[in-house]
Phi, psi and omega in degrees: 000314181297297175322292169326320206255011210218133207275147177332314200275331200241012135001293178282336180266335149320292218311299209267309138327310173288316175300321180295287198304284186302258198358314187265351159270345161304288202308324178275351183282312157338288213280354184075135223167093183237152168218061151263136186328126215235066192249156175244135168241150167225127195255153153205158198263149161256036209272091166314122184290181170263139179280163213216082186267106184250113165257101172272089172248136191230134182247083179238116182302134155288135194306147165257137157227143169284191147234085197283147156248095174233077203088018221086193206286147158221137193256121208239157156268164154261001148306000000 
């Protein structure tokens, strides 16, 4: 469009021009070129942790055993 809209003799100094300005508008989108507010907010809780009470009990019934003698000694469960 710029080339087409632009009189014969300035065609290439149009041309050439427009490729600098996109260019040179990439390069600040690229590089992040923000204009956002350049604020901190820091909230901060006051929130004590809670302790952590772990009760482990483990209950394994002791094995029974008989005592059998049948030809000698032998060991049976009664389970």
């Amino acid at each position: 469009m710029i080339c087409a809209a632009s009189p014969a003799t300035g065609r290439t100094v149009a041309t050439g021009l427009a490729i600098l300005t996109c260019a040179a508008a990439s390069t600040l989108a690229l590089r992040g070129l923000s204009l956002r507010s350049s604020s901190f907010v820091h909230v901060h809780n006051d929130v004590q942790p809670t302790p952590v009470q772990i009760h482990s009990d483990i209950h394994v019934p002791q094995p029974r055993v008989e005592r059998v003698e049948i030809n000698g000694p032998d060991l049976r469960s009664v389970d």
